[in-house]
N, C-alpha and C positions, 0 to 999 in steps of 0.2 A: 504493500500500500504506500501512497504517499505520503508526503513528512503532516500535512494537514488530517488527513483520512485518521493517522495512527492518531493524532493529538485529538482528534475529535470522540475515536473508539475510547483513549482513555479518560476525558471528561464524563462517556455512557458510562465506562467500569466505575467511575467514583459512586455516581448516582446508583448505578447498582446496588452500590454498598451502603451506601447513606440507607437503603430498607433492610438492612438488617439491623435486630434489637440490641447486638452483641457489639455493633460498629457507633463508635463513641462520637457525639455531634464531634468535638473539640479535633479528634482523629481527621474526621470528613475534612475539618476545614484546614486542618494540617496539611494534607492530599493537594489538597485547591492553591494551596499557599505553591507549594512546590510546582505544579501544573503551570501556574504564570510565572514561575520563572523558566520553569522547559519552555513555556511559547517567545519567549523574548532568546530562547535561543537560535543561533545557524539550523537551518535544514543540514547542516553534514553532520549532526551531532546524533548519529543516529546509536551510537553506543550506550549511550546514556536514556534515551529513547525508549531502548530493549530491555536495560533493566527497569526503569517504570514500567514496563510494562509490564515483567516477571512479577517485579512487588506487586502487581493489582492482582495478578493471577495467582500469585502466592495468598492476599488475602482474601481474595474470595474462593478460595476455597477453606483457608483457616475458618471464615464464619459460617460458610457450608455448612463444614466437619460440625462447629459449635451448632450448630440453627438443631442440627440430626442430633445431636446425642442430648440437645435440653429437651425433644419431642419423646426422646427412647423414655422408656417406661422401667427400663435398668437399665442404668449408670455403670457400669464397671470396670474395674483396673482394667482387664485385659482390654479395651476400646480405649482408655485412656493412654495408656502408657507406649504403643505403638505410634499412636498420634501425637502425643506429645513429641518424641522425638526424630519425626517426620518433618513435624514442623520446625523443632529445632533447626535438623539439617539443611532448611529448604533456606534458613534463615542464614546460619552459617555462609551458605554456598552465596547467598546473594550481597551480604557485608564484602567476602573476598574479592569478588568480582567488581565491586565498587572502591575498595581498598587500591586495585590495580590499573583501575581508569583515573586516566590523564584528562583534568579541566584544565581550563586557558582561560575562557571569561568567563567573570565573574560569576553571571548566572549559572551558567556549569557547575561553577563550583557550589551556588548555595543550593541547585538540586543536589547536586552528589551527596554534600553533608548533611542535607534533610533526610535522604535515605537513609542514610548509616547511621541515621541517631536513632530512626524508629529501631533499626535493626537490632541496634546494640542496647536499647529501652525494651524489646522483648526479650532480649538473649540474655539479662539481668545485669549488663555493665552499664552502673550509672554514672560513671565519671568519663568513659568513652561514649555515653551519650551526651553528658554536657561539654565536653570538647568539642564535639561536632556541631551542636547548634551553636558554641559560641565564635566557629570557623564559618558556618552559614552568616548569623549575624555579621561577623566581622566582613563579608562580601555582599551584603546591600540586603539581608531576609527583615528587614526591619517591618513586622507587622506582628500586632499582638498576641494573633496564637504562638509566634515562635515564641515571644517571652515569657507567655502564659508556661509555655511547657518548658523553657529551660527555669525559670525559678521552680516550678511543680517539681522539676528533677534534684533542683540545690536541696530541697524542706526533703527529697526522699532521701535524698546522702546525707543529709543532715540524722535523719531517724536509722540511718544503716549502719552506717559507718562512726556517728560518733553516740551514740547512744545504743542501750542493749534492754533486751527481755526480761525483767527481773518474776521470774514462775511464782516466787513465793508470795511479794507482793502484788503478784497481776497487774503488772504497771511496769512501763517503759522508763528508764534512768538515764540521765545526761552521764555518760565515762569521758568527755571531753568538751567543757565547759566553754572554754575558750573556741574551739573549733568549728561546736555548738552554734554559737551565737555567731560568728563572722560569718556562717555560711548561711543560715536562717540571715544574717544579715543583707546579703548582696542577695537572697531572693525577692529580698521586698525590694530591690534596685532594680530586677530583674520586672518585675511588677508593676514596676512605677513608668520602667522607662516602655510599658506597655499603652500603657494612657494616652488616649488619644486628645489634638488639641483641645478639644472643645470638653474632653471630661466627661460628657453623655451618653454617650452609645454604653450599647447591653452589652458589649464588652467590658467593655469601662468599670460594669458594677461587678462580674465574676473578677477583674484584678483587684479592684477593692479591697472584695468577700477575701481572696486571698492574704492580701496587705493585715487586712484584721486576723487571719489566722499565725501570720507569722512573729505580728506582735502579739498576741495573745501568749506563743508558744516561749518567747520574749520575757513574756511578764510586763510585757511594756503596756498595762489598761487605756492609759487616756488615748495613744494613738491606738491601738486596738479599737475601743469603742467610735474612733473619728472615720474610720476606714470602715466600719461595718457600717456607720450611720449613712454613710457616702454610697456605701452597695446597695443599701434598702430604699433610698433615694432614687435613685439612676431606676430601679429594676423592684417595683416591692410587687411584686408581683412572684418571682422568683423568689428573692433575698429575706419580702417580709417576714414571715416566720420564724427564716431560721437565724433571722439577725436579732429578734425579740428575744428569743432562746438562748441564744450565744450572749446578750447582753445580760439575763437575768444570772447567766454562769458568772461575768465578770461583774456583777456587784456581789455577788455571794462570797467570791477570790478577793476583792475588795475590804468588805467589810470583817473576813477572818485577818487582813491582816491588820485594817485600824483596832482588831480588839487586843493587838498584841503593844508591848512597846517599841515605837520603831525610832532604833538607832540605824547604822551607816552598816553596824555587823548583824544586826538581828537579818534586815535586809537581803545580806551577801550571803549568809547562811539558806535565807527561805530560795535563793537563785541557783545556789550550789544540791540545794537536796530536793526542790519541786520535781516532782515525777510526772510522767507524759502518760496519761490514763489511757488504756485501753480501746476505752469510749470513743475518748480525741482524737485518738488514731484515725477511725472507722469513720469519725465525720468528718475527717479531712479529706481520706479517701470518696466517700459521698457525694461530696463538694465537687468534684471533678468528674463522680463518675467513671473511675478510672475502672479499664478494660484490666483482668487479671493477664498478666504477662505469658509469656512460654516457659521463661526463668521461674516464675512461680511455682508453675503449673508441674512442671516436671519435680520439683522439690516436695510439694504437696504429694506428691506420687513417690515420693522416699528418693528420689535423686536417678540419677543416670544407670544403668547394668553396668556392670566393671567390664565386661568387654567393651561398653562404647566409652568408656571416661579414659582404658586402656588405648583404643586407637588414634582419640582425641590427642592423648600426651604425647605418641609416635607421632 
C-alpha cells in the first residue's frame, strides 16, 4: 500500500481499539499522539511505519486475547500463563527492533521513543520507560498525555523502587526519603508542564487530580487541596466526588496532626514514618485507570518457567 493508504489503515486500527473495555482512553490518545508525529514524517520512513504497524497488530490482539478470557467462564493458569509470555515475546521482539532503527528527524525520533516507552511500560522497566519519553519530549512530543504519562511513571518509580510492602502492617513505607520526594517531586513538574495555556480543558483537570495526588503523597495539604480544588473546577463532573472524598481524607491528616505538638522535629518525624496505605495505592491506580501491564501479569502468575528466564540470560 501507499505511505497515505498504510497511515490511514493505522488511524482505523486505533479506532478499533478505542472499542475495547480493556484499551485505556489515556492509551488511545497516546496512539494518536505518536500517529501525528508519523504523519509529519518523509514517505521513505517506511521502517518505522512497519513497526507501528506490528505494535497495532501486536495490540489488538493482546485485547482480543483479554476481550476472550474476561467472556471465559474459567479463568485458568494454563490460558494464562502461555499468553502471558507470548505477549511478553511479541513485546521483546518489537523494543529490539526499534532499539536498532536509525531516526534523523526529529519526528522519527519522538515516534521511535513513544514506542519503546509503551514497550518497556508493559515489559515492567520503569526507568527505561521514563528515558524514552523524556528522549520523545526532549525532540518536540510536547503535548499533555506524554506528560501525563511520564510523571504517572516518576509516582510508579517512586512507589517501586524507593518505597516497599511492609505484610505486617499492610501499608506501603518510604526506604528512601530523600529519593522519595525529589522524584514525586519532578512528577508534579512533569504535570505542570502539562497544563495547557488557558488552564481549562478536561485535560487540564486529570493533571490537576494528579498534582493533588503527588502532594498529598508529599504531605504537602495546602497545595494538595489547591490542585484538587482546581480538578473539580475545570471537570466536577468527573473530579466532583472524588475531590470531596480526597479533601475530607486531608482534613482528617490535618486535624491528627494540629492535635499533636508541632515542633520542626515532631514534623520530620510524622514525614520520615507516614506510611502509603494500601487504599492510596488503589486510588491512585483508579485515577488513571491504568491497564494491568504484561510485567505484572506474568508475576501474578509466579514469574517466568526457568527454561524461559534461562534463554532470556543466554
Amino acid at each position: 500500500m501507499e505511505w497515505t493508504e498504510r497511515l490511514y489503515q493505522i488511524r482505523k486500527d486505533i479506532e478499533r481499539l478505542s472499542h475495547f473495555p480493556t484499551a485505556h482512553e489515556i492509551f488511545i490518545r497516546y496512539l494518536q499522539v505518536a500517529l501525528e508525529h508519523l504523519e509529519k514524517c518523509q514517505p521513505y520512513c517506511t521502517t518505522l511505519l512497519t513497526v507501528f504497524e506490528a505494535m497495532l497488530s501486536y495490540e489488538l490482539w493482546h485485547h482480543k486475547a483479554m476481550a476472550k478470557l474476561a467472556r471465559s467462564q474459567e479463568l485458568q493458569m494454563r490460558y494464562l500463563v502461555p499468553l502471558g509470555i507470548e505477549m511478553r515475546s511479541a513485546l521483546l521482539n518489537l523494543v529490539q527492533k526499534l532499539e536498532r532503527l536509525t531516526a534523523y528527524a526529529q519526528d522519527e525520533i519522538v515516534v521511535r521513543e513513544l514506542l519503546k516507552a509503551h514497550c518497556y511500560y508493559q515489559l515492567g522497566d520503569i526507568e527505561a520507560t521514563i528515558s524514552c519519553l523524556e528522549e520523545a519530549i526532549k525532540y518536540g512530543a510536547h503535548h499533555p498525555v506524554t506528560y501525563l504519562v511520564l510523571g504517572y511513571n516518576r509516582h510508579r518509580l517512586a512507589l517501586t523502587k524507593y518505597a516497599k510492602w511492609e505484610p505486617i502492617g499492610q501499608q506501603f513505607v518510604v526506604t528512601d526519603k530523600e529519593a522519595f520526594e525529589q522524584t514525586l517531586k519532578r512528577a508534579i513538574e512533569d504535570f505542570r508542564n502539562g497544563l495547557s495555556y488557558s488552564g481549562k480543558e478536561l485535560m487540564d483537570a486529570r493533571l490537576n487530580f494528579w498534582i493533588g495526588l503527588m502532594h498529598e503523597m508529599l504531605t504537602e495539604w495546602e497545595e494538595a487541596i489547591k490542585a484538587y480544588q482546581r480538578a473539580k473546577e475545570i471537570d466536577p463532573e468527573t473530579y466532583g466526588s472524588e475531590v470531596e472524598q480526597r479533601l475530607r481524607q486531608l482534613q482528617k491528616a490535618e486535624e491528627a496532626e494540629i492535635s499533636q505538638p508541632i515542633t520542626p522535629e515532631f514534623r520530620e518525624v510524622q514525614r520520615k514514618i507516614k506510611p502509603i496505605s494500601e487504599n492510596e495505592i488503589e486510588s491512585f491506580r483508579e485515577a488513571l485507570g491504568e491497564i494491568e501491564t504484561i510485567s505484572d501479569l506474568i508475576n501474578r502468575m509466579g514469574g517466568l518457567p526457568k527454561s524461559e528466564e534461562t534463554s532470556e540470560g543466554n
